[in-house]
Structure formats: C-alpha cells, structure tokens
N, C-alpha and C positions, 0 to 999 in steps of 0.2 A: 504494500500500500504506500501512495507516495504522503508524505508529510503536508501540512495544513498551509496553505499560503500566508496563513498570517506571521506564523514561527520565522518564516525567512524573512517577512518585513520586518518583523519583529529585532530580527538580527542586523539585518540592516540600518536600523536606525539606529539600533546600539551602536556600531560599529563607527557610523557616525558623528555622533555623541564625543567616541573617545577621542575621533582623531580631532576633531573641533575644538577638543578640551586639552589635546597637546601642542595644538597650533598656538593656541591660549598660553599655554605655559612657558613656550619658547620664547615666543615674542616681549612676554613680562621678563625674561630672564635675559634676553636681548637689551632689552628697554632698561634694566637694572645693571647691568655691565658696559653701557656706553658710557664713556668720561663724561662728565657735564662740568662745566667751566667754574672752578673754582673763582672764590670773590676775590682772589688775589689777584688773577687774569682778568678781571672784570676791572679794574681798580685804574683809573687814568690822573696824571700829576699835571698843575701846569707850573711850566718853567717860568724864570721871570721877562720873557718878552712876552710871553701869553698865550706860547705854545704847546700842545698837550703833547706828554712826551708819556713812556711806561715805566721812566724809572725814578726813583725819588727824589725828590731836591736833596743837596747836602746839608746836614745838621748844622744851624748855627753855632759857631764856638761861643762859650760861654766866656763872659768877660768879669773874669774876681776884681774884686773891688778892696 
C-alpha cells in the first residue's frame, strides 16, 4: 500500500522549516562576526587651521609656575 499524501507534505514542510531556520542562523552568525567600526575609527580631530584630520592634536605642555 502506498503511504498517505499528506505524510510526504507533511515532511516537506518540515524539511523546510529546518532549512529556513538554518539560513536564519547563518546569516545572524554572519551579521555577529562582521567588524563594525569601533568609536575610535569613528572619532574625527580638527587641526588648528580647521582641518579635520584622524589623528590627535599634540598635548599642551604644561607651564609650572
């Protein structure tokens, strides 16, 4: 006797399900391993002509007294 048509949909849609649900999980584990830009990298200085440059101004020396 052959088996119920619904059993095989049935499996079918499981089967679906799972791979739907590992596409899902990749992409989050994708999405959680790409670098995202530290605020460091984010962080712009201006110079004193009024230039934005990336790297800090130099510390004022301090003058004792």
């Amino acid at each position: 006797m052959a088996k119920s048509k619904s059993t095989f949909n049935k499996k079918q849609i499981a089967d679906k399900k799972r791979k739907k649900q590992k596409e899902k999980l990749e992409k989050r584990l994708d999405k959680k391993h790409q670098e995202t830009a530290s605020f460091e990298s984010m962080i712009m200085y201006v110079d004193a002509d009024g230039n934005f440059t990336s790297t800090p101004p130099p510390k004022p020396e301090e003058v004792e007294e």
